[in-house]
VEXFIDREN-853220 format. One line per field, with one value per atom (N, C-alpha, C, CB): residue number from 1; chain; atom name; z, x, y. Coordinates in pm, whole numbers. Glycine has a CB too. Example, Ala and Ser with C-alpha at 12.3 -4.5 7.8 and 13.67 -1.06 7.14 Angstrom:
BEGIN
i: 1 / 1 / 1 / 1 / 2 / 2 / 2 / 2;
ch: A / A / A / A / A / A / A / A;
at: N / CA / C / CB / N / CA / C / CB;
up: 780 / 780 / 780 / 905 / 708 / 714 / 787 / 572;
east: 1319 / 1230 / 1320 / 1131 / 1285 / 1367 / 1290 / 1408;
north: -569 / -450 / -330 / -447 / -225 / -106 / 3 / -60;
// end
This chain:
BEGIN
i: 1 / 1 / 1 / 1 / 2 / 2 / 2 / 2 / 3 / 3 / 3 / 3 / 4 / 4 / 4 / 4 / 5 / 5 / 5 / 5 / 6 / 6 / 6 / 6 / 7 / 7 / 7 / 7 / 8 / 8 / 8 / 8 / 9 / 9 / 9 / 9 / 10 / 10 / 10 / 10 / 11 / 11 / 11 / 11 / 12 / 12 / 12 / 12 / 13 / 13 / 13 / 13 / 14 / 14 / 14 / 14 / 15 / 15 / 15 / 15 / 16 / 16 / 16 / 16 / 17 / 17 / 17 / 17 / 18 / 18 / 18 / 18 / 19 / 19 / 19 / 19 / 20 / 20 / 20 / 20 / 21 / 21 / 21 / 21 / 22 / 22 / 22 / 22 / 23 / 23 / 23 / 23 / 24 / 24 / 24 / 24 / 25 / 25 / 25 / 25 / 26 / 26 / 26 / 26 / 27 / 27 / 27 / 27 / 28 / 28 / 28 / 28 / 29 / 29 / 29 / 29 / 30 / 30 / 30 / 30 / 31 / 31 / 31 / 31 / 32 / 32 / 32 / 32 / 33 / 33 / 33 / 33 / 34 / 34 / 34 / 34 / 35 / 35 / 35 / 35 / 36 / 36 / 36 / 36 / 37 / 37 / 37 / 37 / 38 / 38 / 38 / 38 / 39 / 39 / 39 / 39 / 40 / 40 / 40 / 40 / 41 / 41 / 41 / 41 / 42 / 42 / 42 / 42 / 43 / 43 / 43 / 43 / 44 / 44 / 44 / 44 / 45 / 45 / 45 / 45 / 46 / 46 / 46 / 46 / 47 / 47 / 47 / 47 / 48 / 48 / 48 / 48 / 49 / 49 / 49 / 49 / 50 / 50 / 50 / 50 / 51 / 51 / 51 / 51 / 52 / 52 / 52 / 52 / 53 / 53 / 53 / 53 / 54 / 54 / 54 / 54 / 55 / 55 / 55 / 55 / 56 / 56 / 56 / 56 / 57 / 57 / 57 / 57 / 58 / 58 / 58 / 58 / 59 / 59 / 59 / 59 / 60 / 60 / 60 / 60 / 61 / 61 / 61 / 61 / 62 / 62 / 62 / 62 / 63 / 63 / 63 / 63 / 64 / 64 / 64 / 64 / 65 / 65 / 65 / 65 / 66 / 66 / 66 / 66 / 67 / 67 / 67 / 67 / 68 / 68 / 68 / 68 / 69 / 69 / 69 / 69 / 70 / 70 / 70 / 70 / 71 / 71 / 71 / 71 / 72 / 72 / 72 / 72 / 73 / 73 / 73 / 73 / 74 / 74 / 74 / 74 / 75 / 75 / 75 / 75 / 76 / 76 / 76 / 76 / 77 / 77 / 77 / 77 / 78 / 78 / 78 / 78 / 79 / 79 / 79 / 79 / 80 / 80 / 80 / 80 / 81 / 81 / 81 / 81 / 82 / 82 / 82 / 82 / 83 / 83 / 83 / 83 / 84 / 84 / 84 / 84 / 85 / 85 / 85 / 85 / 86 / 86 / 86 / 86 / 87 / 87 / 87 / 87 / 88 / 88 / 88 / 88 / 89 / 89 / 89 / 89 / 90 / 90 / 90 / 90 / 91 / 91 / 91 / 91 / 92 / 92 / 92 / 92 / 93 / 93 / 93 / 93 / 94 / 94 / 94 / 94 / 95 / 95 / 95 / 95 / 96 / 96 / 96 / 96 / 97 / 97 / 97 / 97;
ch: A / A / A / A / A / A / A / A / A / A / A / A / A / A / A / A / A / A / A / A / A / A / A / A / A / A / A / A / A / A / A / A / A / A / A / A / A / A / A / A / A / A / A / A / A / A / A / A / A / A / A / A / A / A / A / A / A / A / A / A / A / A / A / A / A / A / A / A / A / A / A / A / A / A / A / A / A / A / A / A / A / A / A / A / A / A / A / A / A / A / A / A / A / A / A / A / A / A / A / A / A / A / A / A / A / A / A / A / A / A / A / A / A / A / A / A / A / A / A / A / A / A / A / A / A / A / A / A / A / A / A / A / A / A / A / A / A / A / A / A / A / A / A / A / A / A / A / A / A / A / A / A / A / A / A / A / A / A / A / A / A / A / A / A / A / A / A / A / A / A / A / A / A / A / A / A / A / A / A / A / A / A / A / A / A / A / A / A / A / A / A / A / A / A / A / A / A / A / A / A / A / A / A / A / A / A / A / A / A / A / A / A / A / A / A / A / A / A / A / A / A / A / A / A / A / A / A / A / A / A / A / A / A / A / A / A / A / A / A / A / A / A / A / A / A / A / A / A / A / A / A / A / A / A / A / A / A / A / A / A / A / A / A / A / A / A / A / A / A / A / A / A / A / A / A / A / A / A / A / A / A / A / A / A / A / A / A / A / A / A / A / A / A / A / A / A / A / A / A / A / A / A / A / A / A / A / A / A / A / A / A / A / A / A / A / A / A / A / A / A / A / A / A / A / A / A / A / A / A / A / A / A / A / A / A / A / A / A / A / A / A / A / A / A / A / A / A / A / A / A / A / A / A / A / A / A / A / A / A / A / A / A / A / A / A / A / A / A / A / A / A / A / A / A / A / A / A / A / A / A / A / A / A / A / A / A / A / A;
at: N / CA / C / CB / N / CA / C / CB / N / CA / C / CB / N / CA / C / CB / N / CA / C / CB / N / CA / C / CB / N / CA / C / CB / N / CA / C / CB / N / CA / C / CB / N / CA / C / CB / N / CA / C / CB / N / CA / C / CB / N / CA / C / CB / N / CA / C / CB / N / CA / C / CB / N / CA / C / CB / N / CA / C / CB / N / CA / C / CB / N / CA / C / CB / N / CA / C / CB / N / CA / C / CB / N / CA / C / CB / N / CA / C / CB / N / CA / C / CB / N / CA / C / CB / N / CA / C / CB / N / CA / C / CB / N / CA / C / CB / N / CA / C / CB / N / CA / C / CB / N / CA / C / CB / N / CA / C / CB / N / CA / C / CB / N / CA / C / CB / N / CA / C / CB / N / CA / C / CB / N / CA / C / CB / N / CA / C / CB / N / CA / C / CB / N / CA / C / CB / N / CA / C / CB / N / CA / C / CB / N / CA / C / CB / N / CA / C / CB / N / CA / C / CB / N / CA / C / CB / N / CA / C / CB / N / CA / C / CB / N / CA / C / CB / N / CA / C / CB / N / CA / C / CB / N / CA / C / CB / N / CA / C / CB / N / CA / C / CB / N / CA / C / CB / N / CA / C / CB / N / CA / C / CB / N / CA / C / CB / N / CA / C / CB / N / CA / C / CB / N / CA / C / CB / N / CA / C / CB / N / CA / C / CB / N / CA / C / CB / N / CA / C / CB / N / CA / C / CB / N / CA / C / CB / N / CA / C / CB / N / CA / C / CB / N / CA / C / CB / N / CA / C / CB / N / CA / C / CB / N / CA / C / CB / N / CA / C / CB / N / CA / C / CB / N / CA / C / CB / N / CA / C / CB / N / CA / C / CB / N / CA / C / CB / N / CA / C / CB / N / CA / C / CB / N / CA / C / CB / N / CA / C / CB / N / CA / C / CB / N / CA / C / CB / N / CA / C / CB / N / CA / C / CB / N / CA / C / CB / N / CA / C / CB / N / CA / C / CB / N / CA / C / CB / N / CA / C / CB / N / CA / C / CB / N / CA / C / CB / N / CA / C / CB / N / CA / C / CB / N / CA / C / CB;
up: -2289 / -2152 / -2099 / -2148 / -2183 / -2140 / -2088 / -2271 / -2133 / -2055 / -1874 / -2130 / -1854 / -1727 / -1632 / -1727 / -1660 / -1562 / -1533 / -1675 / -1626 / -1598 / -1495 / -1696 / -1480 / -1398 / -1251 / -1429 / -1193 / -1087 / -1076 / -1078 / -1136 / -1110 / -1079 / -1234 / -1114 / -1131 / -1002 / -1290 / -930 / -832 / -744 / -807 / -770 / -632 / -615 / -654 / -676 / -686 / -641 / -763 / -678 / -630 / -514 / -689 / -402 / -302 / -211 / -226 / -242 / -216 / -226 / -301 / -254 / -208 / -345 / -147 / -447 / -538 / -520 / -627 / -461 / -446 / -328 / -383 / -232 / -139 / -177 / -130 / -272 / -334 / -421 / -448 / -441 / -502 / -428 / -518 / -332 / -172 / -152 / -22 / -195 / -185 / -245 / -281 / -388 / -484 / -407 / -584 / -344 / -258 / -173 / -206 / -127 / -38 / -57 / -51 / -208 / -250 / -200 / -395 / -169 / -77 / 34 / 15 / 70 / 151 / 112 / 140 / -12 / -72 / -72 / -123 / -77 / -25 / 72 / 2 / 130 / 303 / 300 / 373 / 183 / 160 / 162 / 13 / 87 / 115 / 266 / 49 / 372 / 507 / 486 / 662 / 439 / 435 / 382 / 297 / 260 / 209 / 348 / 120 / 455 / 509 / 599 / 585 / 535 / 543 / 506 / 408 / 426 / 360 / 491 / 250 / 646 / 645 / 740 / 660 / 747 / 735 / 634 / 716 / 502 / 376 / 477 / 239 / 566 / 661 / 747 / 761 / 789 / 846 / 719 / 893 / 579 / 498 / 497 / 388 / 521 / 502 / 632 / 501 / 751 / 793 / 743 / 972 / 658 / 612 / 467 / 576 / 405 / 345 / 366 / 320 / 510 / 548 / 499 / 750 / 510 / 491 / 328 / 540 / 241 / 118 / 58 / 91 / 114 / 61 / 88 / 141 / 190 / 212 / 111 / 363 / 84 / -38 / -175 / -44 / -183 / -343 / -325 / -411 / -206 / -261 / -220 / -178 / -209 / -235 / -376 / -173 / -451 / -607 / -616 / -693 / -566 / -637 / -577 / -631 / -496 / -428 / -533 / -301 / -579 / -726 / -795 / -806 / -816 / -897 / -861 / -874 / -659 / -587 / -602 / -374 / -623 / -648 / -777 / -671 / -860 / -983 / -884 / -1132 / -819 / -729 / -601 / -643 / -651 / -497 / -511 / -479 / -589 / -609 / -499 / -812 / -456 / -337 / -214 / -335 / -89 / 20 / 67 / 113 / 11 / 106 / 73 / 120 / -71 / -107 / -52 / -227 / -40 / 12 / 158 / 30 / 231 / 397 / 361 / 490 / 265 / 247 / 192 / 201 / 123 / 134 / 224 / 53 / 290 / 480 / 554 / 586 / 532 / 631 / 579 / 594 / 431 / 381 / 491 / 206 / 448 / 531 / 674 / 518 / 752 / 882 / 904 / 929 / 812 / 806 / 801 / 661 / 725 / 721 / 802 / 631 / 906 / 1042 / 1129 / 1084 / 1130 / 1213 / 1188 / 1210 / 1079 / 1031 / 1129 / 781 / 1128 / 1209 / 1359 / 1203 / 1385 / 1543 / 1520 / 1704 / 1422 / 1395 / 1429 / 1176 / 1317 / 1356 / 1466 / 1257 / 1550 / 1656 / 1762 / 1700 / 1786 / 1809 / 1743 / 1677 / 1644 / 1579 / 1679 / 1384 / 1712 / 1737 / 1889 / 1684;
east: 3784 / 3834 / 3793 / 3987 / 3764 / 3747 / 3599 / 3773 / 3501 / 3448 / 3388 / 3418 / 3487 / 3526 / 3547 / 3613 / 3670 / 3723 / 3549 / 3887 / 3481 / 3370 / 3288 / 3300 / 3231 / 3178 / 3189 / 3216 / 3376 / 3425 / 3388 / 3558 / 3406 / 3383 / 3214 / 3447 / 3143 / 2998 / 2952 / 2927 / 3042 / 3003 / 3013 / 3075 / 3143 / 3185 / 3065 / 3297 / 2999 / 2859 / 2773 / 2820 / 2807 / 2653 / 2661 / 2603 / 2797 / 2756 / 2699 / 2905 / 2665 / 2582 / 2450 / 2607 / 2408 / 2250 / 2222 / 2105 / 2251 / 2231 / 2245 / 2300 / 2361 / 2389 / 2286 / 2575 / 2269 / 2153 / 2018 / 2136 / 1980 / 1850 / 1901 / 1769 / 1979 / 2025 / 1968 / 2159 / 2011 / 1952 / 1804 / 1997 / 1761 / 1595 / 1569 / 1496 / 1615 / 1604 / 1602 / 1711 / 1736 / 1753 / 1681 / 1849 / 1619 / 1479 / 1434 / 1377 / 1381 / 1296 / 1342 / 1277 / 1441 / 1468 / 1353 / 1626 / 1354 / 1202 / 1112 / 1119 / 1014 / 985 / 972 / 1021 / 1059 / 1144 / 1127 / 1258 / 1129 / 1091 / 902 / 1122 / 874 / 723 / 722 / 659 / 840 / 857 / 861 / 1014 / 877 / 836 / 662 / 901 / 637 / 467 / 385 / 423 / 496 / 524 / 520 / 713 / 578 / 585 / 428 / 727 / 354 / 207 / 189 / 125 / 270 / 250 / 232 / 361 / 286 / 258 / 144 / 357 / -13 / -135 / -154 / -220 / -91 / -92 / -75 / 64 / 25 / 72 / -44 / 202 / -133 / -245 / -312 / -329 / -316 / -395 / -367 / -397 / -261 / -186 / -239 / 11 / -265 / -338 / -497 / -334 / -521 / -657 / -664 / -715 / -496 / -493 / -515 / -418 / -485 / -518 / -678 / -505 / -744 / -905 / -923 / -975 / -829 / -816 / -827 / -721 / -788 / -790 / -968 / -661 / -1030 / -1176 / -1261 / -1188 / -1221 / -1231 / -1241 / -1099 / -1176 / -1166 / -1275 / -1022 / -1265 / -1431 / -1576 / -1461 / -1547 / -1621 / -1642 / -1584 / -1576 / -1574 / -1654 / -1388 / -1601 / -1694 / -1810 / -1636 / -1820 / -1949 / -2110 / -1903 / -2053 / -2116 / -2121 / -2053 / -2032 / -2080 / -2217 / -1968 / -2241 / -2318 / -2451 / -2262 / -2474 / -2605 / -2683 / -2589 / -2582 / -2648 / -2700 / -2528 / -2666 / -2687 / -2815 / -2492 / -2833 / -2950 / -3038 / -3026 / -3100 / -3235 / -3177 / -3287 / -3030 / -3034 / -3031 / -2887 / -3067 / -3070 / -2941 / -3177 / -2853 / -2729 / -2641 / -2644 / -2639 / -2561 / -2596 / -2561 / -2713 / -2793 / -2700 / -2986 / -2724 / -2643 / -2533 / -2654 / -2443 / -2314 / -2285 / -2256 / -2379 / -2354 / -2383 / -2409 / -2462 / -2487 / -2359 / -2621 / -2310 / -2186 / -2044 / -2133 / -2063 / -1964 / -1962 / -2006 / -2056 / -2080 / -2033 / -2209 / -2095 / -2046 / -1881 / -2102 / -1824 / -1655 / -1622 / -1581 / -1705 / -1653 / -1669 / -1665 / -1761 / -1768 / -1706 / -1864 / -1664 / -1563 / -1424 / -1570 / -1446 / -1254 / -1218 / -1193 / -1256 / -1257 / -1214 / -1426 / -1324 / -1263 / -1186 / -1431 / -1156 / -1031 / -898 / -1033 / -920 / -770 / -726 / -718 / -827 / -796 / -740 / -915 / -837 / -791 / -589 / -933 / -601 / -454 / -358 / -471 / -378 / -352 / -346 / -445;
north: 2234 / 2255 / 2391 / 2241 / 2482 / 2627 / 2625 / 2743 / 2521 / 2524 / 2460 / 2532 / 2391 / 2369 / 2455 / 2317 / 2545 / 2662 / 2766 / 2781 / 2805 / 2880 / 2847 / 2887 / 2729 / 2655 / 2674 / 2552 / 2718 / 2744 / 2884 / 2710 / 2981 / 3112 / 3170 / 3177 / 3048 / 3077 / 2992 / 3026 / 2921 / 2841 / 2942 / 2715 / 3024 / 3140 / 3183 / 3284 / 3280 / 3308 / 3266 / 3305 / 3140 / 3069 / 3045 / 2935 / 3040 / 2953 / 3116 / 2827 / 3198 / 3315 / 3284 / 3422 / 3186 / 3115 / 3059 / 3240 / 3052 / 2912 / 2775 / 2911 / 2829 / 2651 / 2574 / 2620 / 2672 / 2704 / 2645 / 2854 / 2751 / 2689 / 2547 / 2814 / 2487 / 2362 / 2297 / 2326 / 2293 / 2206 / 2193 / 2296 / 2314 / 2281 / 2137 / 2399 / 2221 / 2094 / 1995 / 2069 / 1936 / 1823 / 1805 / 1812 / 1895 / 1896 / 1806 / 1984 / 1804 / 1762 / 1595 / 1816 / 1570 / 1427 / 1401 / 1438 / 1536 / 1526 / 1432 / 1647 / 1466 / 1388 / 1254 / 1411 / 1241 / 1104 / 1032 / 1118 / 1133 / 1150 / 1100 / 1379 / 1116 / 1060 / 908 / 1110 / 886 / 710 / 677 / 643 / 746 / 682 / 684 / 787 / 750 / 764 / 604 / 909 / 609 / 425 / 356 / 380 / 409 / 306 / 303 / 301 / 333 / 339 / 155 / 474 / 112 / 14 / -87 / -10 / -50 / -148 / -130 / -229 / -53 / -110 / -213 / -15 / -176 / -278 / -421 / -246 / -416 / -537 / -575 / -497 / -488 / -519 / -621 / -377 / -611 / -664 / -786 / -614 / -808 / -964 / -1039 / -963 / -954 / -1091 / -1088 / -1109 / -966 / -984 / -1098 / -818 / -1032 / -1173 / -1298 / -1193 / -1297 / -1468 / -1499 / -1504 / -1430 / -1420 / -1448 / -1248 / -1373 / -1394 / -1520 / -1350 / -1665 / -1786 / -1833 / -1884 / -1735 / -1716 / -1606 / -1668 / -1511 / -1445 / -1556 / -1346 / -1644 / -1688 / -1769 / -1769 / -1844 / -1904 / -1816 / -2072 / -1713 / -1625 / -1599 / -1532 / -1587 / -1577 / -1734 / -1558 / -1823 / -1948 / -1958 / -2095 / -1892 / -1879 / -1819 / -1761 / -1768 / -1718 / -1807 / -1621 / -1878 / -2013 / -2091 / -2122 / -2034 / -2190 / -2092 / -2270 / -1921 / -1870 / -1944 / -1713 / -2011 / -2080 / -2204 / -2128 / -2262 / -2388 / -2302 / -2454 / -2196 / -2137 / -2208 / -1976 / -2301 / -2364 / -2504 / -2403 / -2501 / -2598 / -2480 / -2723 / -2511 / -2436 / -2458 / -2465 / -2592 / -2557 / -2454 / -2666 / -2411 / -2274 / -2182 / -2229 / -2162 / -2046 / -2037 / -2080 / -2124 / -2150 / -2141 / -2292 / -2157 / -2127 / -2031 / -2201 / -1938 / -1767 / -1701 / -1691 / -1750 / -1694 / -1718 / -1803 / -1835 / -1873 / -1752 / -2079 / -1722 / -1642 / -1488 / -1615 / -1412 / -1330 / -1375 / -1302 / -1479 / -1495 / -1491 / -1625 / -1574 / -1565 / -1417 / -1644 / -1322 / -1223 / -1106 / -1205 / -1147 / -1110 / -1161 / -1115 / -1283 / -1336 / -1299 / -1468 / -1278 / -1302 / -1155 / -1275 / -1041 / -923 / -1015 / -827 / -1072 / -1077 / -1251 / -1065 / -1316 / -1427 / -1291 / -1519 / -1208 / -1165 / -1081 / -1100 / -1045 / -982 / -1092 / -903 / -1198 / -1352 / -1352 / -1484 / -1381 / -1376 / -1253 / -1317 / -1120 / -1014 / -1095 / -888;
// end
């Protein structure tokens, strides 16, 4: 218990600018205050309608599958068309917008 009572006598003190600089510390809520910066996230929200493009993205991945298929010309036109989606999708989501 004796060390309880100390605590009070060292606070008197402190509230002479310790406890003061405590607060910085708490500043550091500021910081925190970086989580509005989080709220950067929502360009991230811009991504989601770029996500929409994303279900166009995956067959982009299989699209790589159809360069094994380039010895047909229609893959070939359907990696041309990829690119085109992905010039469109820019002005799709402004369209969306």
């Amino acid at each position: 218990t004796p060390m309880p009572p100390p605590p009070p006598p060292s606070a008197t003190p402190a509230p002479t600018g310790d406890p003061e600089p405590t607060e910085e510390p708490e500043g550091t809520e500021e910081p925190e205050g970086t989580e509005e910066p989080e709220g950067t996230e929502e360009p991230e929200g811009t991504e989601e309608p770029e996500g929409t493009e994303s279900p166009e993205p995956t067959e982009e991945p299989e699209g790589t599958e159809e360069p094994e298929g380039t010895e047909s010309p229609e893959p070939t036109h359907r990696s041309s068309a990829l690119p085109a989606h992905m010039s469109g999708a820019p002005l799709r989501s402004k369209q969306l917008s």
